[in-house]
ROSE-4610 file (N, C-alpha, C; in Angstrom, 1 decimal, always signed):
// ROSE-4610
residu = [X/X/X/X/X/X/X/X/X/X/X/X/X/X/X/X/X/X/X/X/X/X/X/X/X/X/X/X/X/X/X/X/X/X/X/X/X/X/X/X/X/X/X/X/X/X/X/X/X/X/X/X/X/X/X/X/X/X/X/X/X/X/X/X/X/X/X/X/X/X/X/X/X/X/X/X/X/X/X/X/X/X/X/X/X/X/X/X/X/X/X/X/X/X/X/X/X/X/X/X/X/X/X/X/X/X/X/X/X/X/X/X/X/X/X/X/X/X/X/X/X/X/X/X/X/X/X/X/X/X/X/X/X/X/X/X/X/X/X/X/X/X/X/X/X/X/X/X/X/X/X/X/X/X/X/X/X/X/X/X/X/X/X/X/X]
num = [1/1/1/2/2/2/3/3/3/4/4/4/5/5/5/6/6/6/7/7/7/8/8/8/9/9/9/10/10/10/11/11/11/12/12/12/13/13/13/14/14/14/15/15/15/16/16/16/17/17/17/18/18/18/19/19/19/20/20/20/21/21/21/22/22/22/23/23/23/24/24/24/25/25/25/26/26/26/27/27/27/28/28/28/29/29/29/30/30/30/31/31/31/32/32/32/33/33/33/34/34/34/35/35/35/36/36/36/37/37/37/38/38/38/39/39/39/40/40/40/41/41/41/42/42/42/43/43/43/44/44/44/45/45/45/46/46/46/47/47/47/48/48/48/49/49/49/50/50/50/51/51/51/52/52/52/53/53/53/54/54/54/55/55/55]
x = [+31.7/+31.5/+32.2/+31.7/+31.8/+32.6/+33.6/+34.0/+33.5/+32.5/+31.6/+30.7/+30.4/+29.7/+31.3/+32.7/+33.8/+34.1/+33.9/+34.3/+33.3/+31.9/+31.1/+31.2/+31.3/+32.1/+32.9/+34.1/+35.7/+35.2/+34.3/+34.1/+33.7/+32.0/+31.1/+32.0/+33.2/+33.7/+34.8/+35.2/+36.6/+35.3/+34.3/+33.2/+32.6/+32.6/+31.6/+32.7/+34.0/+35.6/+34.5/+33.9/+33.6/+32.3/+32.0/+30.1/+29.9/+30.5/+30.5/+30.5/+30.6/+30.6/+29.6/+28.4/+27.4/+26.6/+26.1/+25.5/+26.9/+27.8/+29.1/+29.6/+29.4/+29.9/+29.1/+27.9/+26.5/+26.7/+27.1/+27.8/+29.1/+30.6/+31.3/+30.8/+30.0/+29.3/+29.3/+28.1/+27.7/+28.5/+29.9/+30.6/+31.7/+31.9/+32.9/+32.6/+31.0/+30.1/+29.9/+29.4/+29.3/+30.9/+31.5/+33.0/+33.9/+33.3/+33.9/+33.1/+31.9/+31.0/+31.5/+31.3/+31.9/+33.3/+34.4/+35.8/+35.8/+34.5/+33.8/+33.7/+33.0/+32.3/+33.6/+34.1/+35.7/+36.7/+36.5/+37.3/+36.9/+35.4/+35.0/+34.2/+34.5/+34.4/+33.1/+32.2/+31.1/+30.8/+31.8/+31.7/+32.8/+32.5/+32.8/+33.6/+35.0/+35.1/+35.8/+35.8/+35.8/+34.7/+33.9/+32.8/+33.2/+32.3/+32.9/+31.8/+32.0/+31.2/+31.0/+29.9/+29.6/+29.3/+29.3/+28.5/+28.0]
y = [+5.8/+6.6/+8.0/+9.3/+9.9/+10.9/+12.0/+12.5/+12.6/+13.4/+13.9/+12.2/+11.4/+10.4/+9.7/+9.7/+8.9/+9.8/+11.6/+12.5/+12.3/+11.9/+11.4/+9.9/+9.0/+7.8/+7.9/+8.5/+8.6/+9.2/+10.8/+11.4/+10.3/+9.6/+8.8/+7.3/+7.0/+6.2/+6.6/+7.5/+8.1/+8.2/+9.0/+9.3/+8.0/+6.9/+5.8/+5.0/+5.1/+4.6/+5.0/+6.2/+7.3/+6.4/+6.0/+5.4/+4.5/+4.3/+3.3/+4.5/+5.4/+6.2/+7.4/+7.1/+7.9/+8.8/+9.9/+11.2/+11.9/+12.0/+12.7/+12.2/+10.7/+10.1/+10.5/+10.2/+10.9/+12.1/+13.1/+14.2/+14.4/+13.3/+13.5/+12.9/+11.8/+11.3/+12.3/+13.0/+13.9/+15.2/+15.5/+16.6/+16.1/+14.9/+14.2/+14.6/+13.9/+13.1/+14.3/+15.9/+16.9/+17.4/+17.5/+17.8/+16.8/+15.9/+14.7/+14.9/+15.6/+15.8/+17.1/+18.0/+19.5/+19.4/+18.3/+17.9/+17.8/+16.6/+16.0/+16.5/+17.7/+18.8/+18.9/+20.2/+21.0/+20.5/+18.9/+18.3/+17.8/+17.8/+17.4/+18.2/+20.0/+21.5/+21.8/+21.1/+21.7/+22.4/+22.8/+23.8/+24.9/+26.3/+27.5/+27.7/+27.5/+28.1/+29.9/+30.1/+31.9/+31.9/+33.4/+33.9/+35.2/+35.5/+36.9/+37.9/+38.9/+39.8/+41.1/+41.0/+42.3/+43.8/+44.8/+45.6/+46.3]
z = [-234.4/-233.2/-233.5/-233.6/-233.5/-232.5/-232.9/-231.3/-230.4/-230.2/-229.1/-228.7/-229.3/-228.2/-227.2/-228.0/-227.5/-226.0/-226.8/-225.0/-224.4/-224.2/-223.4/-223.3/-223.3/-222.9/-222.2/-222.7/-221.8/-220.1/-220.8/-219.0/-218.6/-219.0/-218.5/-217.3/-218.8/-217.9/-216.6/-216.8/-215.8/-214.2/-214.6/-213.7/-212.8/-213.9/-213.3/-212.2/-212.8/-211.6/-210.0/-209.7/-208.5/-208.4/-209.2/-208.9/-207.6/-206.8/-205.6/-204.4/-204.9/-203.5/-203.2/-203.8/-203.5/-204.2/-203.7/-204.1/-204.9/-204.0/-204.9/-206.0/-205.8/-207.2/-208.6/-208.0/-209.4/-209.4/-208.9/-209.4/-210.2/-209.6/-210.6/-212.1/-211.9/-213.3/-214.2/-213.5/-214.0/-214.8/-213.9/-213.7/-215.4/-215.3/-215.8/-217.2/-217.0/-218.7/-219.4/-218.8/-219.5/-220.1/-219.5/-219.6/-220.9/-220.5/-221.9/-223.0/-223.2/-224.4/-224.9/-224.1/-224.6/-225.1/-224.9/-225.3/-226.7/-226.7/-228.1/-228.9/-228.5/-229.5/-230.1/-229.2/-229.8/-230.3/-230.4/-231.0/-232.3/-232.2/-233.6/-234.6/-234.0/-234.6/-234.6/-233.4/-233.3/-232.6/-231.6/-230.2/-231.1/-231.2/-231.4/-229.8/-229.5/-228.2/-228.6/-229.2/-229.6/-230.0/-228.6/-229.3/-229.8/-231.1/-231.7/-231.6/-230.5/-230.2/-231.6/-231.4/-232.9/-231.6/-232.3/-231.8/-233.0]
């Protein structure tokens, strides 16, 4: 398992705790699971979070 599927897991699961309560919960799901993947990324050096502007 890879970083990025473990930070989508961890959001997916912190998010799914909320899954009993509705429309808002499938949003934190949602809010969680992107936020735990993008974690994934930067942690496993596939998310660039410095962009380097040229001109």
């Amino acid at each position: 398992m890879n970083a990025a599927l473990a930070g989508l897991v961890a959001g997916m699961a912190l998010g799914f705790a909320g899954y009993f309560g509705g429309f808002w919960a499938f949003l934190l799901v949602l809010v969680l699971g992107a936020v735990g993947l993008v974690v994934g990324l930067a942690v496993q050096g596939d998310l660039a979070l410095r962009v380097r502007r040229q001109r």
